[in-house]
C-alpha positions in Angstrom: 21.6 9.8 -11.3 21.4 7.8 -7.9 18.2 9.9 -5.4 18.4 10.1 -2.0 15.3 10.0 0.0 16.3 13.8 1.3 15.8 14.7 -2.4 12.2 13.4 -2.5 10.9 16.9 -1.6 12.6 18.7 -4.5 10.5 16.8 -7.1 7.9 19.4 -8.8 4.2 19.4 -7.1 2.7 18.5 -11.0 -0.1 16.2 -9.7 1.9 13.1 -10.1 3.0 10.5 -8.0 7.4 10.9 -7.5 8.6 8.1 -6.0 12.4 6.7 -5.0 13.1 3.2 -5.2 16.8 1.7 -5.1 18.1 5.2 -5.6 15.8 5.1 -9.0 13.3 8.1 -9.6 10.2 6.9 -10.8 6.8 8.7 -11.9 3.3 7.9 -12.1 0.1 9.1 -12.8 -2.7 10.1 -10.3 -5.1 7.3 -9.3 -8.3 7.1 -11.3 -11.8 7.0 -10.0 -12.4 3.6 -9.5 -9.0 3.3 -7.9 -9.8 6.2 -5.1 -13.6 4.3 -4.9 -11.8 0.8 -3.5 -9.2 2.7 -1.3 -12.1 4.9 0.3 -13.6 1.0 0.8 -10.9 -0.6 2.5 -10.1 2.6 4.3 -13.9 2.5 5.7 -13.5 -1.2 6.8 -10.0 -0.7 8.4 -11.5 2.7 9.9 -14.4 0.6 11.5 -12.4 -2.7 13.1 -8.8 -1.2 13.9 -8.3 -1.0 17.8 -4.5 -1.1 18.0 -3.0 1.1 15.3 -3.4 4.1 13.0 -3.6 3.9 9.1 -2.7 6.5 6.6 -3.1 6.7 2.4 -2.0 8.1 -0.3 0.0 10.6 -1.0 1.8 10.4 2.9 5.2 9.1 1.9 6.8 6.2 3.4 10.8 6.5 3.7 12.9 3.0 3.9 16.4 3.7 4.4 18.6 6.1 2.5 17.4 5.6 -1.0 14.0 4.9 -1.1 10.5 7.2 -0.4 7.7 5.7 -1.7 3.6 6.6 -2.0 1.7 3.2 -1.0 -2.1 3.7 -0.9 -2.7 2.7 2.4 -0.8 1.8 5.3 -1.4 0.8 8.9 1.4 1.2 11.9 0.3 -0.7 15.1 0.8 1.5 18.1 3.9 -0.3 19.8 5.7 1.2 16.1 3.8 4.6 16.4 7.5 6.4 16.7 8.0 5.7 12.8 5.3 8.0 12.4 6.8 11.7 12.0 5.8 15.2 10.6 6.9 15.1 7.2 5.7 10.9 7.1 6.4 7.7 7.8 10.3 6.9 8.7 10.4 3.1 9.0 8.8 -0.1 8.4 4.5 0.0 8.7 3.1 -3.5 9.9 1.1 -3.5 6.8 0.6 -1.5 3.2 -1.9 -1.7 0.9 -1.7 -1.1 -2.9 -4.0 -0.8 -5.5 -3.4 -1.9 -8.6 -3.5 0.9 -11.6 -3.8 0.4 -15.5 0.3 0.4 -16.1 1.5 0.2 -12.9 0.9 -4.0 -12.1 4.7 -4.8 -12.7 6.1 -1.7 -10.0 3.2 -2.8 -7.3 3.4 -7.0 -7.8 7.6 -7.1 -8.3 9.5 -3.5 -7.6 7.3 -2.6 -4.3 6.9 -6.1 -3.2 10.9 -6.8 -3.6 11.4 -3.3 -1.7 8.9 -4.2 1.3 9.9 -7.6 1.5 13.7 -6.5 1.6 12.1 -4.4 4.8 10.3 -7.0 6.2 6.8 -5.4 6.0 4.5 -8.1 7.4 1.8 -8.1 5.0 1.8 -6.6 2.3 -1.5 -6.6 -0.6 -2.2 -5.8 -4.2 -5.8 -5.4 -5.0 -6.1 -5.7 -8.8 -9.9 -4.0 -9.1 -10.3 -5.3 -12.6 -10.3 -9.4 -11.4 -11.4 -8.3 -7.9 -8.4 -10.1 -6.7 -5.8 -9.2 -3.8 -2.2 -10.5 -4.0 -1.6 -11.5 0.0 2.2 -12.0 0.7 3.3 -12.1 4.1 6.6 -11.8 5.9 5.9 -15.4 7.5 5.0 -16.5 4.8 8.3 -15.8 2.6 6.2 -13.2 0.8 4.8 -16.3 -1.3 1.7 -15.2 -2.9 -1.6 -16.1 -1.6 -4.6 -15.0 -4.2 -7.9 -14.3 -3.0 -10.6 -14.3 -5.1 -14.4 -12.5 -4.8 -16.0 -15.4 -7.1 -14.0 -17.8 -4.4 -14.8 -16.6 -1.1 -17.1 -13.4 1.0 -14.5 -12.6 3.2 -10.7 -12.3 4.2 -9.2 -11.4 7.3 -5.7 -9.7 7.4 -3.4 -11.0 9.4 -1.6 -8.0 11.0 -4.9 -6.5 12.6 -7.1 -9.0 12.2 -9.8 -6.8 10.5 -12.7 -8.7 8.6 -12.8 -8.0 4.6 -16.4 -8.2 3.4 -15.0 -8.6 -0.4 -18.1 -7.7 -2.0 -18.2 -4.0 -0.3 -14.3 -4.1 -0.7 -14.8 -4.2 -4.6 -17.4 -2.5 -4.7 -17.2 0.3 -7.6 -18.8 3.1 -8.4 -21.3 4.1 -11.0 -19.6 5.7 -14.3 
């Protein structure tokens, strides 16, 4: 069975994340602790630079054509793309999405989500992977080549969309379980 995004809201409210890629239904789990801990930290650091744009997280749903209606963890739209941004979420292409990497789900964020925002021409797209601190950068410009950025390498990291200032050691900062 073939999904179109108009069927996205029919999928049970079961505490799971129902997304639609390529027409496919896929499922996953919710986010664990230390997974919420680093998106509350980059959502804190975007909050405190971002002049020229608006970000949202998970679960506002992000719809890319007909057939697919995805969750990324965080996005930013810059304000010239603000009319993307409706009621029920996100109609059209953000500047830049964020996902975090979750045990399981390192192939859908690093090949399926990448190939889907790519095929949309997302400018920057990154994976944080929280158990290498790491972040997969690939950028429209760029061919969506992947750039690696490394805590043990380097402090910081700027994005190239909004040009906000990563202090990777409060980035990856986790929390105490």
């Amino acid at each position: 069975v073939l999904y179109k995004i108009d069927q996205f809201w029919d999928f049970p409210d079961d505490g799971n994340y129902h997304e639609i890629i390529r027409g496919e239904h896929i499922v996953s789990k919710s986010p664990s602790l230390i997974h919420q801990t680093i998106s509350i930290n980059i959502l804190k650091i975007i909050f405190s630079q971002l002049k020229n744009g608006t970000p949202f997280h998970a679960p506002t749903g992000l719809f890319l054509g007909k057939e697919n209606a995805v969750i990324p963890d965080i996005m930013v739209i810059s304000k010239d793309n603000s009319d993307i941004m409706q009621k029920k979420g996100i109609y059209g292409v953000p500047e830049w999405i964020i996902e975090i990497l979750s045990p399981g789900n390192s192939r859908h964020d690093l090949i399926t989500k990448r190939d889907l925002y790519q095929r949309h021409s997302v400018e920057e797209y990154w994976v944080v992977d929280t158990e290498t601190d790491r972040i997969y950068v690939f950028q429209n410009e760029q061919n969506y080549e992947e750039k690696i950025i490394r805590l043990e390498k380097i402090e910081f990291y700027t994005s190239k969309v909004f040009s906000i200032k990563f202090d990777l050691k409060e980035l990856f900062k986790k929390p105490e379980v």
